[in-house]
N, C-alpha and C positions, 0 to 999 in steps of 0.2 A: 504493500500500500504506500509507503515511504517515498520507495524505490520509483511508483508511479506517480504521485505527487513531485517528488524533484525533479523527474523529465518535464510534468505539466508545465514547472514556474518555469525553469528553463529556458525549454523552447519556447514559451512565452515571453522572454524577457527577449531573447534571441530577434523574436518578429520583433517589439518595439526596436529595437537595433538596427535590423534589416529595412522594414515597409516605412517605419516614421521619423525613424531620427534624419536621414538625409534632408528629407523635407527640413526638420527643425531648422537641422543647421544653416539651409539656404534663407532663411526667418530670420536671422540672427546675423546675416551677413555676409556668410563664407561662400567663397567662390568655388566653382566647380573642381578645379585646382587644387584647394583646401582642404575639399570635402573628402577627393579623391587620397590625399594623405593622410586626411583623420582615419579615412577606413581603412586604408594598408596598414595602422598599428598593432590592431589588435594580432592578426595574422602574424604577423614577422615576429612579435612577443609568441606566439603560440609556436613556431619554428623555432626561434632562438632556445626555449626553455629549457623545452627534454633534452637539450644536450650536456645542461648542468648537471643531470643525473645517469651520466653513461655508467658513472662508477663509482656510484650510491644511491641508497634506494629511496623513495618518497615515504617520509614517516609522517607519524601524526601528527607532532610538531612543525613541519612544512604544510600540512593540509589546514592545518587550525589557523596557523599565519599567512596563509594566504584567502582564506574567508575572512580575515579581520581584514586586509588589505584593501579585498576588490570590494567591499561594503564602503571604506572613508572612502577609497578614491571616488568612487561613484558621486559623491557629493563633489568631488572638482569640476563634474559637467555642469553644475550651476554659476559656474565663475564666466561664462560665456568667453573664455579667452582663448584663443586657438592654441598657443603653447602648455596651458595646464591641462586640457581635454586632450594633448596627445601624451602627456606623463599620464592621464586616468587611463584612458584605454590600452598602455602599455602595461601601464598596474595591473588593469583587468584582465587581459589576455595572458600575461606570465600566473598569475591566477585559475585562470579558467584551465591552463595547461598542465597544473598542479591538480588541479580538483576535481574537474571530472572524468581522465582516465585511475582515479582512486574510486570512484563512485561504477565507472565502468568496470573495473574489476570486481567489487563485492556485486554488483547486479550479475556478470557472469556465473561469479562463485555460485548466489543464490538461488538465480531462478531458473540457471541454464538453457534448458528448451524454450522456456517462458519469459526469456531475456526478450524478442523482439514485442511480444506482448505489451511489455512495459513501455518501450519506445515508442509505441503507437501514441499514448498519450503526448508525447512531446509534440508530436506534428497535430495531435488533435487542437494542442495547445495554442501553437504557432496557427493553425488555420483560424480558431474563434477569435484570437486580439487582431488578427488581418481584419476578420469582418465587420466584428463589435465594435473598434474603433476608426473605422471607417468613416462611423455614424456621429462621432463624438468628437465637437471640438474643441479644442486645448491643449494645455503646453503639455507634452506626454513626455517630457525628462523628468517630472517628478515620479511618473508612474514608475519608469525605470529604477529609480534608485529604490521604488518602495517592492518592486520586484526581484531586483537583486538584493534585498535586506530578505525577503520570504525566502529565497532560493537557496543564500547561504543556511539560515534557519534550520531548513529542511535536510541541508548538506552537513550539517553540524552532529542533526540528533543519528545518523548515517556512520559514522567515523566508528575505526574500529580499532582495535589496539594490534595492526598488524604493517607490513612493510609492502611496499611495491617497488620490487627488484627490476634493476634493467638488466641484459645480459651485457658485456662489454664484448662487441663484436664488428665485423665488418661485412660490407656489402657492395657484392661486384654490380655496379650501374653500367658498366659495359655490356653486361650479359643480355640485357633483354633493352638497348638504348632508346630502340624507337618508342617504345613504352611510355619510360620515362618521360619523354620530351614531349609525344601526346598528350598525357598528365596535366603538365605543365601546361601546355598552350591550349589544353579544352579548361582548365581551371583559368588561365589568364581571363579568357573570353567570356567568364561568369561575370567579372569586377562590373563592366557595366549593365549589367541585371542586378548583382544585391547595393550596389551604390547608386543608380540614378533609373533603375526602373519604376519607382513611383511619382519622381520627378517629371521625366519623359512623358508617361503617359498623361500627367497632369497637365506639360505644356501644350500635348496634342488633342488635347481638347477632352479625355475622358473625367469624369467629372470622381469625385474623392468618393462619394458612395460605393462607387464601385473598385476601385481599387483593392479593396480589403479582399475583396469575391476573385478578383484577377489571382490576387497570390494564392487565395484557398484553392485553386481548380489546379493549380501544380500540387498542392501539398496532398489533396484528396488524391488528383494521378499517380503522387510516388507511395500514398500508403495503399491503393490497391493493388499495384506492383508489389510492393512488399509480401502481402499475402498471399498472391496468386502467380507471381512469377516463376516459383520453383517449377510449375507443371509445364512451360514452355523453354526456359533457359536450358534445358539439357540438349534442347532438341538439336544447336548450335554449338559450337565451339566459344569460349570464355573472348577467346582473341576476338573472332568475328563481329558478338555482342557487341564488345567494345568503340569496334570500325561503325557498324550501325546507329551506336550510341552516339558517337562523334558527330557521324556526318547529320542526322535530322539535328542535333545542336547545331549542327552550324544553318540547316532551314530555318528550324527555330529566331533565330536572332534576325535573319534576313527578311521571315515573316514580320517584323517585330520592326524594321527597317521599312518593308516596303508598302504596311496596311496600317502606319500609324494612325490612332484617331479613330481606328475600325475597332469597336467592341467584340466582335464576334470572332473576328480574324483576329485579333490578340489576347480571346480566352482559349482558340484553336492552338495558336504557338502556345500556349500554359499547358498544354494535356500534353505535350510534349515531353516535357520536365520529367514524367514519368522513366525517359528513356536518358534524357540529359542526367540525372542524377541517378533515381534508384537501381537502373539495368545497367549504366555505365558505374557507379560504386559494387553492386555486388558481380558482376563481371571482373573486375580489375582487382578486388579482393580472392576469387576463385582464378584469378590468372596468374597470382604473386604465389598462393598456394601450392600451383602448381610446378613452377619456377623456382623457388627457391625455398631450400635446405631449412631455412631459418625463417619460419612463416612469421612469428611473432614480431620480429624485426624486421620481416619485408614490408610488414603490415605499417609499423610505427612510423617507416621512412614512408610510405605511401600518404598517411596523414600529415606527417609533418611539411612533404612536400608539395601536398595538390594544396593543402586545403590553410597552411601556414606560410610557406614561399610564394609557393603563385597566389595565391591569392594576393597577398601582398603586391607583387608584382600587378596584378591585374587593376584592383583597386588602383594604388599610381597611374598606370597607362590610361587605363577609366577616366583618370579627372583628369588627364592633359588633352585626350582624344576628345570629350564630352562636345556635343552637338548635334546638329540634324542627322549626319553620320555613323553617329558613335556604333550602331549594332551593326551597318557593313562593316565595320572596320571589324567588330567582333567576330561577324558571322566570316570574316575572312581567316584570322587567327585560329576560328576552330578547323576549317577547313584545311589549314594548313596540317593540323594535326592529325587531319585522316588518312593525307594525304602521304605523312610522314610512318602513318601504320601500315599503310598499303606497299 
């Protein structure tokens, strides 16, 4: 029950992050530029961390210090300063990289088969603040801080009196290179979807009601994937998934480019997301598995690099490309990466 309440706050705290905070920050001033490096921090904290623990393990005392952490800093987003909001979200992120593969590991331990169960809430979670606060207006940094004061809460009564070891090893990226560099450049080509896709659509004229529905009709596509994908994924090869996964990303974004302003045609590129995310993560998880020796650290470098480097990278390139172009530019980047699996 815990274990599904701290996914709920979570990915709830996650969507205000994603759908509303960009908006805030352009309310308050920041240029697209700006906004573009405030959202590369959190990523690049969430890459840089796990490497402080190649060769020690996360105790309880780092898990407890970094819930008091990312609670104060959260409070530096109310200083409206561009330089203290990127120490908070660095705060937050070296945080968040601490605490919830601790929280991932007792949910494994615990519910095992029943681990994906529990996640389902996060994305339930992440879908109802997309919609609920769609409808609601006002400054949603407060909500934030009062969702990540719940979230640690909930992550607090969680903690256990045990270690989470890394193994101290290494990992040939030559072996499987095209891979990698796909990773890379289909994660680059998200930056401008979780940083200016509510923006976007807002200046093409779809109105804030709906936005909330826009992000839920991805989030609803990847949790029924999640449940129903096992009975087709075998049918295919993990690699091939993956080239599939790729290339409709990169239609995706060029829908998203060429029918801006179209509601129907930009809730069509969201069902997509389905294959951009849930078919392309569990594909390239079942591709590392199979690849290498060392699953649990193909796996950690898989995270740290799609979804902490590139990301980071992507978010930057996001706020320097940002304009009437920004998703050819994306849908080109992903494209290059199918191009480079192929």
């Amino acid at each position: 029950m815990l274990l599904s309440l701290y996914y709920f706050l979570f990915f709830t705290l996650i969507g205000d992050y994603v759908i509303f905070l960009p908006k805030y920050f352009t309310q308050i001033g920041f240029s697209p530029t700006q906004i573009g490096i405030i959202f590369s921090i959190m990523p690049i904290a969430r890459f840089i961390t796990p490497f402080l623990y190649l060769k020690k393990p996360i105790t309880k005392k780092n898990y407890i210090l970094s819930l008091i952490i990312s609670t104060f800093a959260s409070f530096l987003l109310l200083s409206n300063n561009f330089y203290l909001i990127l120490i908070a979200f660095f705060l937050i992120g070296s945080s968040f990289a601490i605490v919830f593969p601790y929280i991932e590991a007792i949910a494994i331990e615990k519910l095992k088969e029943k681990y994906g169960l529990a996640r389902v809430y996060g994305s339930i979670g992440f879908m109802l603040f997309g919609i609920i606060f769609s409808y609601i207006s006002g400054n949603l940094i407060y909500l934030f801080i009062i969702l990540m004061i719940l979230t640690n809460l909930i992550a607090l009564f969680l903690k256990e009196d045990k270690k989470i070891s890394k193994k101290v090893s290494s990992i040939n990226f030559k072996k499987e290179w095209k891979f990698w560099i796909a990773v890379i450049l289909l994660q680059i080509s998200f930056g401008g979807f979780y940083n200016f896709f509510t923006i976007y659509n807002l200046q093409h004229g779809i109105s804030k009601e709906y936005i909330g529905w826009l992000w839920a009709i991805g989030v609803i596509a990847e949790i029924v994937i999640f449940i129903i994908g096992h009975k087709f994924l075998q049918k295919l090869s993990s690699k091939t998934w993956i080239k599939i996964a790729i290339f409709l990303t990169s239609i995706r974004w060029l829908m998203v480019y060429l029918f801006a302003g179209n509601l129907l045609l930009i809730a069509i590129s969201q069902i997509i997301h389905a294959f951009s995310f849930a078919i392309f993560h569990t594909s390239a998880l079942l591709y590392l598995s199979n690849r290498y020796e060392n699953k649990t650290l193909a796996q950690q470098f898989y995270s740290g690099i799609a979804y902490g480097l590139a990301a980071f990278l992507g978010s930057l390139i996001s706020g320097y490309l940002y304009g009437e172009k920004l998703f050819l530019y994306e849908s080109f980047i992903a494209l290059i990466g199918f191009l480079v699996m192929l």
